[in-house]
N, C-alpha and C positions, 0 to 999 in steps of 0.2 A: 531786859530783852536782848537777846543776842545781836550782835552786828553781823547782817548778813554779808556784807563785804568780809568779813574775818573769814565766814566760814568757805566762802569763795575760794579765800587765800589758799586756807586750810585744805579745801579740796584739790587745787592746783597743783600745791606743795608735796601734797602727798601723794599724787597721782606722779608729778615729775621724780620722786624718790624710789616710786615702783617700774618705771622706766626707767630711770640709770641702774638699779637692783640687780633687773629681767637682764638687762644689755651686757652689765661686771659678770651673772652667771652664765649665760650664752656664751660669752666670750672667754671664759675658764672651759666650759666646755668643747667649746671648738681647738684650743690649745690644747685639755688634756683629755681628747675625745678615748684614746688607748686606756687610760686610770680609769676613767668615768664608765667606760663600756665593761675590763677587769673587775671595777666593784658590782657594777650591776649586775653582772652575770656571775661573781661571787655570793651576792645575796640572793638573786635565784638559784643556784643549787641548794644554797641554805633553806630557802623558800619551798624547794620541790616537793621535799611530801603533802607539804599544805595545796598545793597547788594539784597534784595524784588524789587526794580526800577532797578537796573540791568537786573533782571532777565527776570521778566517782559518786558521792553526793547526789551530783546534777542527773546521772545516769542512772540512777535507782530511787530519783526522790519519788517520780510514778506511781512506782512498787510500792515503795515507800508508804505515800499518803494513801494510795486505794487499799491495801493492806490495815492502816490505823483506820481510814475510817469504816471501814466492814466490820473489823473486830468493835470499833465500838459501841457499831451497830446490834452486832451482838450480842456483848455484854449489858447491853444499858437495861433489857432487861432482866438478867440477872445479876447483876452486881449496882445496888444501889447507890453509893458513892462516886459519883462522875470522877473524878481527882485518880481513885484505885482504880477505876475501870481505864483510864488513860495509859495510865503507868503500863499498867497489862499489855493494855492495844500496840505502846510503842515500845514495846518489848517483842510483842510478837512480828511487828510488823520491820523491826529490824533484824531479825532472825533470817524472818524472809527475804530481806536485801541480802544477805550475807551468802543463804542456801543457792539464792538465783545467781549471784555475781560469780560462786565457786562456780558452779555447773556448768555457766558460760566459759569461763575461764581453763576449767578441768575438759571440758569437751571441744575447745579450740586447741590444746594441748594435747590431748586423744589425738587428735587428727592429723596437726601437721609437726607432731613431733617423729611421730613411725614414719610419717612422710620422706618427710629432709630426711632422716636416716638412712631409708631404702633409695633415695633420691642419689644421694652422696655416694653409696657403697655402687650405683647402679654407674654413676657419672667415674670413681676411678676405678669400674672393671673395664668399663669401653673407652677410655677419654682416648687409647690407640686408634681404636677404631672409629670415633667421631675427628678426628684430626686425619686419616684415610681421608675417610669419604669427601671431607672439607675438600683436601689436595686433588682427588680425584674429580669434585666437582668445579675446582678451579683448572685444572690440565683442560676437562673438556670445553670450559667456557675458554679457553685461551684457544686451544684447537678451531675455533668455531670463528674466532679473531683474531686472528694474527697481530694487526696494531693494537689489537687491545695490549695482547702479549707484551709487544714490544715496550709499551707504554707500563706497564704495570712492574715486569718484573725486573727493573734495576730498583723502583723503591723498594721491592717484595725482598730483594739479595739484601739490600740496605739495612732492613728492617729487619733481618734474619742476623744480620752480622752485629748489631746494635746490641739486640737483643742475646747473643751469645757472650759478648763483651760486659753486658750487665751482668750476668749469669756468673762470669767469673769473677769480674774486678769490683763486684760490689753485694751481688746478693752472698755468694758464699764465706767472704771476708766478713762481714756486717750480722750475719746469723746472730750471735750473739744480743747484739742490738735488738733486731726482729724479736725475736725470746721475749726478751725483754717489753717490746710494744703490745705483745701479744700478750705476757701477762699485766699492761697497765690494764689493756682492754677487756681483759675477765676481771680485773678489778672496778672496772666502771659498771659492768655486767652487774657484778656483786651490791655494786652500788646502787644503781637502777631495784633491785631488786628489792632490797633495804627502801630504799624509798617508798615504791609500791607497799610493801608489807607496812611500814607506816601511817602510808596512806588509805590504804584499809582501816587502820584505829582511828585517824583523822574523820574518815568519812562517818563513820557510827556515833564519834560524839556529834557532828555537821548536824547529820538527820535527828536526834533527839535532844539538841540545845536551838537546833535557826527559829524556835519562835522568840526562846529566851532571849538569844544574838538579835534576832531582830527588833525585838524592845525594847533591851538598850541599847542600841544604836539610835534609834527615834529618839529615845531621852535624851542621848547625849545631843543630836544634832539641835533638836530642839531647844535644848539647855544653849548651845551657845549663839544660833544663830539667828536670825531676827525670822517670823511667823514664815512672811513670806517666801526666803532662801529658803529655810528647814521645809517649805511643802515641797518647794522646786529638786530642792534633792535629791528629797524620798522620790518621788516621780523620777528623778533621771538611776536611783540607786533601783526601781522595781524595771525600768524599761532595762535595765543591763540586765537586771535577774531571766526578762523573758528572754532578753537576745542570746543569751549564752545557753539558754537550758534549752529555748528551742533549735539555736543553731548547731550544738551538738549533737542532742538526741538524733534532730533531722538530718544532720550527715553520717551521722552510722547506721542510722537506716537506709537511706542511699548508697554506701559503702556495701551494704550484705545484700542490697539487691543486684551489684552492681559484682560481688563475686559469686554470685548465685548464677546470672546471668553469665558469666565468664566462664564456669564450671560448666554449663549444660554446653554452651556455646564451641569451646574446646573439646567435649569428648565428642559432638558432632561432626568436626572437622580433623576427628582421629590425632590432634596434638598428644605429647608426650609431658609428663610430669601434670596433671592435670589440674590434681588437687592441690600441688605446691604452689602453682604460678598462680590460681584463684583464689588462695588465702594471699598472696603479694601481690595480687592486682585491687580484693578486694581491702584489706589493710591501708595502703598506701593512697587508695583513694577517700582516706577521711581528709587526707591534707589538700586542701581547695590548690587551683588550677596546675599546681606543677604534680598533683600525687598521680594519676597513669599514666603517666612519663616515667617518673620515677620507680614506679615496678613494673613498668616495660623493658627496664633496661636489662637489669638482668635475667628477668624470664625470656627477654631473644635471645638471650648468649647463649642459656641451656640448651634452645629451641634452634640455634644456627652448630651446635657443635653436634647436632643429629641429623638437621635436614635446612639447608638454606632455605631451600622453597616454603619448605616449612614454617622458617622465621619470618620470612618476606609475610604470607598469607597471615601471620599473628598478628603481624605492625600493622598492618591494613585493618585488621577487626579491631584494633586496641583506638585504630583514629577513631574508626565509626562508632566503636563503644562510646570514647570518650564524646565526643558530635552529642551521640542519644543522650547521655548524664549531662552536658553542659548546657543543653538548648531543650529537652524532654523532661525524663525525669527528674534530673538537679531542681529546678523551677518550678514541676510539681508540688514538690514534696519538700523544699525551703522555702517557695516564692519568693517575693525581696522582703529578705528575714533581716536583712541587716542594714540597705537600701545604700549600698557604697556602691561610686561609679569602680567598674573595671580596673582602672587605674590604681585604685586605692585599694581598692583588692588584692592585688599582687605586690602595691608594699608596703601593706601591713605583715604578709606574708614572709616577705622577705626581713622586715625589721623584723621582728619577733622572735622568725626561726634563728635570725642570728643570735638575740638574744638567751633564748631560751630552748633554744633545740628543735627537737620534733615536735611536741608540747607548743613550745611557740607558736608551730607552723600549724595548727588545729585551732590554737584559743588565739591568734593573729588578728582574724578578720571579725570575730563579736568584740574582741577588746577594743579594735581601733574603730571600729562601728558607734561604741560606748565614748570613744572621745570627740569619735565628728559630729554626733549632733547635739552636744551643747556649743560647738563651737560654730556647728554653720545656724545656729539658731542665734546665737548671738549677734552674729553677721547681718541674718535677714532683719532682726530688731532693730538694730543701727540702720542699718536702710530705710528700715520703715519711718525711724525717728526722723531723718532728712525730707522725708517723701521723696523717698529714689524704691526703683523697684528691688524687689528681692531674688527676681527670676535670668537664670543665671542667661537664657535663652538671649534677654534683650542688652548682654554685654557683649556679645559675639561679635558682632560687626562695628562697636562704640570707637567711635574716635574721640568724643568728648561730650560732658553734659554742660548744658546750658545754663549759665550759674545764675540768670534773670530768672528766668522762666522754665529751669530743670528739665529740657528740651534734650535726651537725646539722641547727637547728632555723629552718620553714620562715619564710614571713612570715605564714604563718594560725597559727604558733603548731604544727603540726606537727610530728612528726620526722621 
């Protein structure tokens, strides 16, 4: 019979080994946070196409499955071998992911490729005459204000003289340079590109292996970890399955209603560049709280080097839009899909996209969604094991619990 005091030891021991472990890597990482963040973000670029065929994956498994199971509907009675009629079904049924994803892809490219063309060629016929009218609608707002005047146009001389001194003593020297950043940036371009096209071959093996992958995976975890961890797993490895497929799918569906919405909205109020700033409104709104901001900004610059008032009335509709998607439809059509307070919202967001880019800033909030709740389930366990509450509500005002009688007690001294 074992000595239950050994295995005490044993557990002590080993628990205080995984806390000095945790505390030697923490503290390597706080020293060499610049190495640690370099590698990380070196093996996510290496990672990226797997990461583009995941996602992809996720976005056509729909298609995908309704697709395999119709066909197999179909064939089962004409093809008597279930196994051959399988094959068939996801053969065809990736087909069909492939024709739908082109189309999508080909017919977002139709649209705002002639776009930004005609956009561009349209912005350096006039940009004379959008930088006029600017001048002419600031003379009249000075006219109309004299302290304004006075008040504005020593920074405005400043910022003219600055800006003619970069002009010479560093944009036209440095050319060379620029050249040069501009073709790293079609090289990343090219790179990007390369990835995506990768990750289109990733995504086709994803959708006709994730039953294989998912089997072994179960063998494997099952194979090493005791009955009860390998269920707890699988359960936290299928709850990440749902959070990411429904948290994506459901913000590009919000995303297209939300430039759909911007498009009718805009040619109603006579804006200019209609369709460009609607595909960059609705784009940029897949990335949770900072994204119509972020293609707000440069669809005002377009929209102020034509018409101030103009820009003014877009910021205004761009709040409100944003108001409707964050409090209306956002909440429809996600509900608490991932159930992060606010706060952890925006830095997972922020961790992420540093890590991983744009990408990041999209699969942020299901990933760190995926790590809070075995961790605040663990939390509430441990509470529960003391008999202390697990509700976060009745630590708000805690000054201390009561270690007789687990009483507690507020900071007025209350219970």
């Amino acid at each position: 019979m074992k000595n239950p005091r050994f295995k005490n030891y044993m557990y002590w021991g080993t628990t205080a080994l995984a806390v000095i472990a945790l505390s030697v890597a923490f503290g390597f990482f706080l020293s060499r946070f610049e190495l640690v963040s370099g590698a990380l973000g070196k093996i996510a670029s290496i990672l990226m196409p797997i990461i583009y065929g995941a996602v992809l994956a996720y976005l056509m498994l729909p298609i995908y499955n309704k697709t395999r199971s119709y066909t197999n509907q179909k064939l089962g009675k004409a093809v008597k071998d279930p196994s051959i009629a399988d094959r068939i079904a996801k053969g065809i049924a990736t087909l069909v992911s492939l024709i739908v994803l082109v189309v999508i892809v080909a017919g977002l490219f139709r649209m705002i490729i002639p776009e930004i063309y005609k956009s561009i060629l349209r912005l350096q016929e006039s940009i004379g005459e959008y930088i006029n009218n600017l001048t002419m609608w600031m003379n009249k707002l000075f006219e109309d204000n004299q302290d304004f005047e006075q008040f504005v146009m020593p920074y405005y001389e400043q910022g003219v003289a600055e800006f003619q001194k970069w002009l010479t003593e560093k944009l036209v020297p440095n050319m060379s340079m620029i050249i040069g950043q501009l073709s790293t940036g079609l090289l990343s371009v090219v790179t990007v590109v390369k990835n995506i096209l990768i990750g289109v071959i990733v995504m086709v093996y994803f959708l006709n292996i994730k039953d294989t992958l998912s089997a072994q995976s179960k063998k494997i975890v099952y194979s090493v970890l005791k009955l009860k961890d390998a269920n707890r797993l699988v359960s936290e490895v299928r709850f990440a399955h749902g959070i990411f497929g429904g948290f994506i799918t459901g913000k590009l569906l919000d995303s297209l209603i939300i430039g759909i919405m911007c498009f009718f909205a805009m040619q109603f109020m006579g804006m200019p560049y209609v369709l460009l700033i609607s595909v960059i409104i609705g784009v940029t709104n897949v990335i949770p709280f900072f994204g119509p901001f972020i293609g707000a900004v440069p669809s005002a610059f377009l929209i102020l080097m034509i018409s101030p008032m103009k820009c003014l009335y877009f910021l205004i509709f761009i709040l409100v839009l944003q108001q409707f998607d964050g409090n209306i439809l956002g909440p429809k059509i996600l509900g608490d899909s991932t159930g992060l307070p606010s706060f952890w919202v925006l830095f997972s967001i922020l961790l992420f996209g540093g890590l991983l880019g744009f990408v990041g800033m999209i699969i942020g909030v299901p990933a760190f969604a995926v790590i809070y709740r075995p961790v605040s389930a663990y939390v509430s366990n441990n509470l529960k094991k003391k008999d202390l509450s697990p509700r976060t509500e009745d630590y708000m005002e805690l000054d201390h619990i009561n270690e007789e009688d687990k009483i507690y007690i507020g900071r007025d001294g209350a219970e």
